[in-house]
C-alpha positions as CSV (number, residue, x, y, z in Angstrom):
1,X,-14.5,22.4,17.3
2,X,-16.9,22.3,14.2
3,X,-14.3,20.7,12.1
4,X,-14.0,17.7,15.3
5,X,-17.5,17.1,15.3
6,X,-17.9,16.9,11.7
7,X,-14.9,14.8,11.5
8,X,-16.5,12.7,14.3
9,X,-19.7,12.3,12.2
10,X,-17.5,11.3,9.3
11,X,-16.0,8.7,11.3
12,X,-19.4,7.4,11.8
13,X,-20.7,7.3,8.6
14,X,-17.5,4.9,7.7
15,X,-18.1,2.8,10.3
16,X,-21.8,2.6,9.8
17,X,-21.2,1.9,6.0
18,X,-18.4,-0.6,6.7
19,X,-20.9,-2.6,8.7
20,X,-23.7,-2.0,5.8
21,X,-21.0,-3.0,3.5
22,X,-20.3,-6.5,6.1
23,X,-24.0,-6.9,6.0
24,X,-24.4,-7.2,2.4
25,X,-21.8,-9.3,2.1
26,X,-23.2,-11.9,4.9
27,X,-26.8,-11.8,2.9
28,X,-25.1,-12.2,-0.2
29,X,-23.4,-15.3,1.2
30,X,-27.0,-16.3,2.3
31,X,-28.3,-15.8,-1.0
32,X,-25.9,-17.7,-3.0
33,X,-26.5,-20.6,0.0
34,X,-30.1,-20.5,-0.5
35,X,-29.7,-20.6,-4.2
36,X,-27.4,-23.4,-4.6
37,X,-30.3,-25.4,-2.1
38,X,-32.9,-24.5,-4.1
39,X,-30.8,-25.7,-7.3
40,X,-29.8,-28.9,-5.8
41,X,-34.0,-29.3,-4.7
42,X,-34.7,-29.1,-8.1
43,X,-32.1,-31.6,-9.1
44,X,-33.9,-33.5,-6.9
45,X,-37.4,-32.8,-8.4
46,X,-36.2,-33.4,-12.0
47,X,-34.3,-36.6,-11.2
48,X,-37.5,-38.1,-9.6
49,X,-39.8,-37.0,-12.4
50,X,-37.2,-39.2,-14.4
51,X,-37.1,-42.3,-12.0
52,X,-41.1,-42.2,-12.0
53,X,-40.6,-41.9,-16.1
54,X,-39.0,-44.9,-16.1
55,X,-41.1,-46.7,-13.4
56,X,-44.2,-45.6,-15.8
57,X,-42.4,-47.0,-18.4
58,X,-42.1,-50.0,-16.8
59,X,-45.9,-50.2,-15.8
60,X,-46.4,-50.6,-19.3
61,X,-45.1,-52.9,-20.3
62,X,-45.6,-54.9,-17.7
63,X,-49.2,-54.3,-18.3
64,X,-48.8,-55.5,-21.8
65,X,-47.6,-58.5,-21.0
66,X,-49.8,-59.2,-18.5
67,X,-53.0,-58.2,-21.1
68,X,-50.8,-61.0,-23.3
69,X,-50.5,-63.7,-20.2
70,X,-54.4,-62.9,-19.3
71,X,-55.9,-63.4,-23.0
72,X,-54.0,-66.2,-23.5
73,X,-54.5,-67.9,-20.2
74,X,-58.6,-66.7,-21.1
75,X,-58.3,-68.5,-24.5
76,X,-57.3,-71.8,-22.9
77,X,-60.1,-71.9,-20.3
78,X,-62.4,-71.2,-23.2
79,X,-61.2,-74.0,-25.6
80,X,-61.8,-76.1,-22.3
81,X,-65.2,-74.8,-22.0
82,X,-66.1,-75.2,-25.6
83,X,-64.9,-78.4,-26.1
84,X,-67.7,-80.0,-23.4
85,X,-67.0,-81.4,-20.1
86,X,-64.1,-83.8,-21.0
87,X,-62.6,-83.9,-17.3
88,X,-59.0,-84.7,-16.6
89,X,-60.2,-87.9,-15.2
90,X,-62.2,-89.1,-18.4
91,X,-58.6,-88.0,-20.6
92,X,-56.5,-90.4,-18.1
93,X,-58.7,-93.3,-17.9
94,X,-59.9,-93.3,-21.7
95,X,-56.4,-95.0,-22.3
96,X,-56.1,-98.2,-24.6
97,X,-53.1,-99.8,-22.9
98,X,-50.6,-99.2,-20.0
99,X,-48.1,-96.8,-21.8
100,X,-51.4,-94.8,-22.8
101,X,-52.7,-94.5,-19.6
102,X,-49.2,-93.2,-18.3
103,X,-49.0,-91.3,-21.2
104,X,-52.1,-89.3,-20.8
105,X,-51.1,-88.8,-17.0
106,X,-47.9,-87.4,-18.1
107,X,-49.7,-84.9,-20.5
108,X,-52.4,-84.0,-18.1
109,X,-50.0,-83.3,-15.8
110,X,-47.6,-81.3,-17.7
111,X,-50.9,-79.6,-18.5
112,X,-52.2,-78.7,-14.5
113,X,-48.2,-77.6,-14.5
114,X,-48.4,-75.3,-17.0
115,X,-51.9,-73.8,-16.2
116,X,-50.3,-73.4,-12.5
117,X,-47.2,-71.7,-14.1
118,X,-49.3,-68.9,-16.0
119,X,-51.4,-68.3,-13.3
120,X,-47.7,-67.6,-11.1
121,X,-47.0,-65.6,-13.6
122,X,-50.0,-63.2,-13.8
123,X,-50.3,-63.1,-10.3
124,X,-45.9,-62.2,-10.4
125,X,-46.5,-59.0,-12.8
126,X,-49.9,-57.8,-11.1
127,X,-48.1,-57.9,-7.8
128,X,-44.9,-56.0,-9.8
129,X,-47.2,-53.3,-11.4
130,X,-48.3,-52.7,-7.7
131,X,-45.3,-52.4,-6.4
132,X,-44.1,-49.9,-9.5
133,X,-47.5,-47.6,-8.8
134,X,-46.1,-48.0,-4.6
135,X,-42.6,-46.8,-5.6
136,X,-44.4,-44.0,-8.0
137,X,-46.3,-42.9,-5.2
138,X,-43.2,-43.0,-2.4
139,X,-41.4,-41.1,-5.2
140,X,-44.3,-38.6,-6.1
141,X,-44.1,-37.8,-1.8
142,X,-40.4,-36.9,-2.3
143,X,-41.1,-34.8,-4.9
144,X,-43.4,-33.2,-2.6
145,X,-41.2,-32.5,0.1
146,X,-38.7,-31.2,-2.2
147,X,-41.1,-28.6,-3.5
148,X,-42.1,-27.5,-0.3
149,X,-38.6,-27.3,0.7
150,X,-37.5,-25.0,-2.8
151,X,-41.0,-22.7,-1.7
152,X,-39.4,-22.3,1.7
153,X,-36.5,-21.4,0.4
154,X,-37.4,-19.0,-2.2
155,X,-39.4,-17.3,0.3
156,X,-36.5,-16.9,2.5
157,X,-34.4,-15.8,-0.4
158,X,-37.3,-12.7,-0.9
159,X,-37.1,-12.1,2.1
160,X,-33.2,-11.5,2.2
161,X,-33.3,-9.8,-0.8
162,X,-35.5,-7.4,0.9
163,X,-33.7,-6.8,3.6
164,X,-30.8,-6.5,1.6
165,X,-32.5,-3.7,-0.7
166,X,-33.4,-1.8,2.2
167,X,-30.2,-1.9,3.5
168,X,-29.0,-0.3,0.3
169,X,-31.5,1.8,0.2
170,X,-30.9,3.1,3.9
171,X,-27.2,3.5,2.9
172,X,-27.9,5.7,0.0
173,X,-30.1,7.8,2.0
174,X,-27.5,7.7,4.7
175,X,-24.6,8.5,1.9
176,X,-26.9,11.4,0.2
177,X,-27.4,13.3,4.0
């Protein structure tokens, strides 16, 4: 009778353990899961921190050439300003002759044009260097999320992992009585 209960208890104990040993294996697959999300999260991170590299990158230059377009653009309107009030008007109709007059029309115009043209221009990279810093900032929000996700996650890994050593431990203890 002894020898059936014991052999009874042993039966339990193999069961018990065979369902600690199926429990580690189903956090272990958990754990590898949560690992491989919180390495592809931090692909994630890293890749963004190299797009808004780039779009940085980009910013500057872009802010160079704008400085570039701007002091030049500055430089003209203050050889205008310097050189008195000589309008447009007084450079087309101060012509000799005929061909001078549609001369000077055709530089004063070509003139206007390209004053028109650089002002296009700087407004063209101000509007793209706000439009990087947008796409910076959409990126830098990704990055966010990510992080927040790769927290959550290694908090649920801790988590496992303690549920998983005291499962061990509970099976030692169970093994050692």
């Amino acid at each position: 009778e002894k020898k059936k209960e014991m052999q009874q208890k042993i039966n339990k104990a193999e069961k018990e353990y065979e369902a600690a040993e199926d429990k580690k294996l189903y956090y272990d697959s958990l754990a590898d899961e949560l690992d491989d999300d919180i390495a592809y999260y931090n692909g994630i991170i890293r890749s963004l921190d190299s797009e808004i590299a780039d779009c940085n990158t980009r910013i500057g230059a872009a802010e160079e050439k704008l400085k570039i377009k701007q002091n030049s653009f500055e430089d003209r309107l203050r050889a205008l300003q310097e050189n008195g009030s000589l309008t447009y008007l007084d450079v087309i109709f101060g012509a000799k002759s005929f061909s001078d007059f549609l001369l000077r029309l055709t530089l004063v115009g070509d003139i206007v044009r390209h004053d028109k043209n650089m002002i296009n221009e700087i407004a063209e990279i101000k509007s793209g260097i706000e439009a990087e810093r947008a796409e910076i900032e959409t990126k830098r929000t990704k990055q966010d999320e990510a992080r927040d996700v790769v927290l959550a996650q290694q908090e649920q890994y801790e988590l496992l992992s303690n549920k998983q050593n005291k499962l061990m431990a509970d099976l030692k203890a169970d093994q050692a009585a």
